[in-house]
N, C-alpha and C positions, 0 to 999 in steps of 0.2 A: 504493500500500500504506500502511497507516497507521501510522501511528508510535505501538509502544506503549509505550510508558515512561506515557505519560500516564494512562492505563487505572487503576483502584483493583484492585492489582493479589490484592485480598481475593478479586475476585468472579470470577478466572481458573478454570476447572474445571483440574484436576491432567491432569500431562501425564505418559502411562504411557511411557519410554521402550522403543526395542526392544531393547534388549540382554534384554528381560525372555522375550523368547524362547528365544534361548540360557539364559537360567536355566533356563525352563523344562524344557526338553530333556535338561539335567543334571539336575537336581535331582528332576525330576518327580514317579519313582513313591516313592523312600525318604521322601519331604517328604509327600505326599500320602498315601498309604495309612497311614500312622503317626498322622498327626497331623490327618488328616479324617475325613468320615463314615464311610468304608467301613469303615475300622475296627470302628470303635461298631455300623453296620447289621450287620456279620458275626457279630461276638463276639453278639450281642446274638438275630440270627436263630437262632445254631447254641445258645443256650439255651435259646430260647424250643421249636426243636424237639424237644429233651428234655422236654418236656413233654404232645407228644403221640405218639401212636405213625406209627413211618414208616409212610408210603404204599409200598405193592408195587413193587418196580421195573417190575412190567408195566405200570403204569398211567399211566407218564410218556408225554406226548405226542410225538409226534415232531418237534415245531415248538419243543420245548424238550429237545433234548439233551445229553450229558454229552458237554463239548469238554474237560475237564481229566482226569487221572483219575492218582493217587498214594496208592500203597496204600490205605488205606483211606478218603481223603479220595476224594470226586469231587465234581465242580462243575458245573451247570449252567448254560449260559446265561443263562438268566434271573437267577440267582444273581449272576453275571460282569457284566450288563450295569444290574441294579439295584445293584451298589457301585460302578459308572462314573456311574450316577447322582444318588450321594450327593454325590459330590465338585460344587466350583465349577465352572460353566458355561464358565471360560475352560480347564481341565482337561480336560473331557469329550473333547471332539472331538479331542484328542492323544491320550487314553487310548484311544480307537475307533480311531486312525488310526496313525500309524505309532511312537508307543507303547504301543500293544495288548500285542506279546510281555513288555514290562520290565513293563509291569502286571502282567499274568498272572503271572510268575514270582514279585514282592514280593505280591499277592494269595494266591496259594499258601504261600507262605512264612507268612503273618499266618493261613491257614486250619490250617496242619501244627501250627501252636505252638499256636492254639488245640485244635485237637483233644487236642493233647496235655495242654494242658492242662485240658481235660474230666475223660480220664484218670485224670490224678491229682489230681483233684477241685479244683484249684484255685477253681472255680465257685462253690464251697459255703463259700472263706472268707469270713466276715461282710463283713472291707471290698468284697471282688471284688463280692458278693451285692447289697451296698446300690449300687454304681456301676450293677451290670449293671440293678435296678431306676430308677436315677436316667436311665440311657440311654435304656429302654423307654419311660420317664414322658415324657422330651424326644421321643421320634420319635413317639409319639400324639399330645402336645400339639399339634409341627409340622403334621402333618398335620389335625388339627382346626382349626388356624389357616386351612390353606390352605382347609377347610369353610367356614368364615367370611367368608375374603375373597372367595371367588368365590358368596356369599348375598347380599352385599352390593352394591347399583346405585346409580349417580346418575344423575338424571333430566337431561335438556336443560334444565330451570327452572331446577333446583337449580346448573346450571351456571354457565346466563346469569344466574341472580343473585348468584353470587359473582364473576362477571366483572366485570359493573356496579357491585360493593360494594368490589372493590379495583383500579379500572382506574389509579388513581392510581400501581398499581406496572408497569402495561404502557406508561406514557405513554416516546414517543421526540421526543427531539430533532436537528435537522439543520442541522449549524454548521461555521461555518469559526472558527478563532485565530489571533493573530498573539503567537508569543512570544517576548520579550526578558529572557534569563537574565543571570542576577548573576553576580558571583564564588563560585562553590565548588558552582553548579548541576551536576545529573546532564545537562544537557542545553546547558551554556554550549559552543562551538563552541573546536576546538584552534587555534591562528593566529589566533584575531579578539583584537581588544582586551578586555580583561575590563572588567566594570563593576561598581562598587560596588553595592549596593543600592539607595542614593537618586538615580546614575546614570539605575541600568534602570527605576526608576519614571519618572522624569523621559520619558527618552525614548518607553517608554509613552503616558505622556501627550501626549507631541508628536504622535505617528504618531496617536492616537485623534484627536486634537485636527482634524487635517488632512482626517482622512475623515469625522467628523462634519460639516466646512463646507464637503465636496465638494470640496476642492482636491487628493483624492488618491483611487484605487480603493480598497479594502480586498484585493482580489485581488494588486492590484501590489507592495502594501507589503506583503502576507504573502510574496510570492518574493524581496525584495528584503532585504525587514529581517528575518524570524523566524528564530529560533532552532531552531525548530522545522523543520528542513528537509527531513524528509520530505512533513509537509502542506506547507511553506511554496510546494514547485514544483509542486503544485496548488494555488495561490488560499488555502493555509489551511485547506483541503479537511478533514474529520474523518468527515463521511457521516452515517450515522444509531446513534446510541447512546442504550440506555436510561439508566433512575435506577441510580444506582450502577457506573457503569462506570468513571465518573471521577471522580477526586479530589474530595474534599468538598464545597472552595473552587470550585472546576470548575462541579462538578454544581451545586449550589444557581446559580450565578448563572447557565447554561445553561437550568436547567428556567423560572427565573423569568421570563426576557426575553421578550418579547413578537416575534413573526415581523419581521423586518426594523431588529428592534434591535442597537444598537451598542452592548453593555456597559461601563460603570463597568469602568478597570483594575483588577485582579485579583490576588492577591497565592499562589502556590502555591510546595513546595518545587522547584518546576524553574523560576520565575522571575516576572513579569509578564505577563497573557495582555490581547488584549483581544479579545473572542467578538463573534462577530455570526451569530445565530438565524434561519437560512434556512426552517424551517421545525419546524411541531409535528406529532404524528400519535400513534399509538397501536398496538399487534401487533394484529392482526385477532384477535378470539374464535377462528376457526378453527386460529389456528396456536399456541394456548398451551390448546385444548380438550383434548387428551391428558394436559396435563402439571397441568391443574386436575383432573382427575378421576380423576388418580391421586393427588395430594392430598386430595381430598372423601375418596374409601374410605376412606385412610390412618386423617383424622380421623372418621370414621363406625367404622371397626376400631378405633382408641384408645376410644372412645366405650362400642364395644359390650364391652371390655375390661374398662374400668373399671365400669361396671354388674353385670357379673359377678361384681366380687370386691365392689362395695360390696351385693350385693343377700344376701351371706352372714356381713355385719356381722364381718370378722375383728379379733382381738385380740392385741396382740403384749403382751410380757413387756416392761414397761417399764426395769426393772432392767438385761435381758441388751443392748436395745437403745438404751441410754442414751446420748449421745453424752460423746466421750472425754474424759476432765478437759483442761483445757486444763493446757499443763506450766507451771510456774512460773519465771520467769526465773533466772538462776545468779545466787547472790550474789556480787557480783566482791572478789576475793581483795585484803586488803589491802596496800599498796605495801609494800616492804622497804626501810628506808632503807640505805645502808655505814654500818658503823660508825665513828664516828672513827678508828679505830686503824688501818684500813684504808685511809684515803684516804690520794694519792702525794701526798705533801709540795711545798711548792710553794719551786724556785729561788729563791734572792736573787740579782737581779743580781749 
């Protein structure tokens, strides 16, 4: 297993704990239905249906039935299962499954108040009027987005020539280290003797010194002397890591070496390494083809974005958009000296 501390620990994706289930569970439908889509989609559908006239109740299908039904409010399925759909993806399938009923009932509860407030016209106040158009505006826009994104293709070329124009970021290396930590390292050993800085370079030097003139493995003296003692009882073992996995100092002098070399000692904050470069290689096109042609679109969507808005020459108010005065610094208050009359007299022996 490999020992991470050494890792640049920037390039880690985040790690979602599971307690986040238990939240979810609690928290679920009050969190959700209040402060996501479903909201905005309902408020927003049950306006826009005042605006045309209701359809016959005979004429509803039977593959979309009324599952809710509270005085005058009823709710169809389709209704029920498009605001399970507004919501986030990691939401859904709890709100379908065995929080369905605590939906339905907070669902209900957010349809009752609306309607009520239809009622008494709350709809019609200016600020409610300009939100309920500002929601309308967003959920066409989204969904015009999604028009966009799935108009949008990249071609196999356009692929492999953005593969070939930045393979410099899929290049890997495969290396062993041998490392010898100073005093005050994340990674210095409890029990072992500690060593100063110019120590740990020192003896650096010796162990490199020894394997560069064959008088020693590298394998033997990474189990024997590293610090590092995870890889250390494999050989020094690290395996195969790309650019930026490690540490600056690390990386630069990994990606440099040439297969079979023994690096110049090394200076990082967990101590003196010295690398030797087992091999180079590269992710195959196939296995980072997904994750480049989900970038192309991205940039081809940003692209066809900004053409949109520059193709209708907008102008903004220079005034309202001006950027903020910077504040002036405080002028610092002058010292108060004591007054003579004030000061404690001073003893005479």
């Amino acid at each position: 297993m490999r020992e991470p501390t050494f890792w640049n620990q920037a390039q880690q994706p985040p790690v979602v704990g599971r307690a986040f289930n238990g939240l979810l569970k609690e928290n679920f439908v009050k969190k959700a239905i209040v402060t996501l889509g479903a909201l905005a989609l309902a408020v927003v559908t049950a306006a826009l249906a005042q605006e045309k006239p209701a359809a016959p109740a005979t004429t509803a299908a039977p593959a979309d039935p009324v599952i809710i039904t509270a005085g005058t409010v009823s709710i169809r399925k389709s209704d029920f299962e498009t605001a399970i759909k507004s919501l986030p993806a990691e939401y859904q399938s709890y709100a379908l499954g065995p929080g369905k009923k605590q939906f339905a009932d907070d669902y209900l509860r957010m349809k009752l108040l609306a309607a009520e407030g239809m009622k008494n016209g709350v709809d019609k106040n200016p600020d409610v009027a300009k939100q309920l158009d500002l929601l309308k505006e967003n959920l066409v826009a989204q969904e015009e987005l999604k028009l966009l994104d799935s108009s949008i293709s990249v071609s196999e070329a356009d692929l492999k020539k953005a593969y070939e124009g930045n393979k410099k970021e899929y290049e890997q290396v495969k290396a062993r280290h041998i490392l010898i930590a100073f005093k005050g390292s994340p990674a210095a050993q409890k029990g072992k003797k500690e060593l100063t800085d110019a120590e740990a370079k020192a003896k650096a030097e010796a162990l490199r010194s020894e394997i560069v003139a064959g008088k020693a493995k590298f394998e033997d003296v990474a189990k024997k002397e590293s610090d590092d003692t995870e890889s250390g009882k494999n050989g020094g073992e690290l395996g195969t890591f790309g650019r930026g996995q490690m540490v600056p100092e690390f990386d630069e002098a990994a990606f440099s070496a040439k297969v079979g070399d023994v690096t110049p000692v090394i200076k990082t904050q967990f101590g003196y390494h010295i690398i030797r470069v087992d091999a180079h290689n590269s992710t195959p096109f196939e296995q980072v083809k997904g994750t480049l042609e989900k970038t192309l679109k991205q940039k081809k969507l940003r692209e066809t974005l900004d053409a949109m808005k520059d193709s209708v020459k907008p102008t903004y108010d220079e005034t309202y958009f001006a950027p903020p005065a910077k504040a002036e610094a405080p002028v610092a208050a002058p010292k108060t000296q004591t007054p003579a009359a004030e000061k404690k007299p001073v003893k005479k022996p």
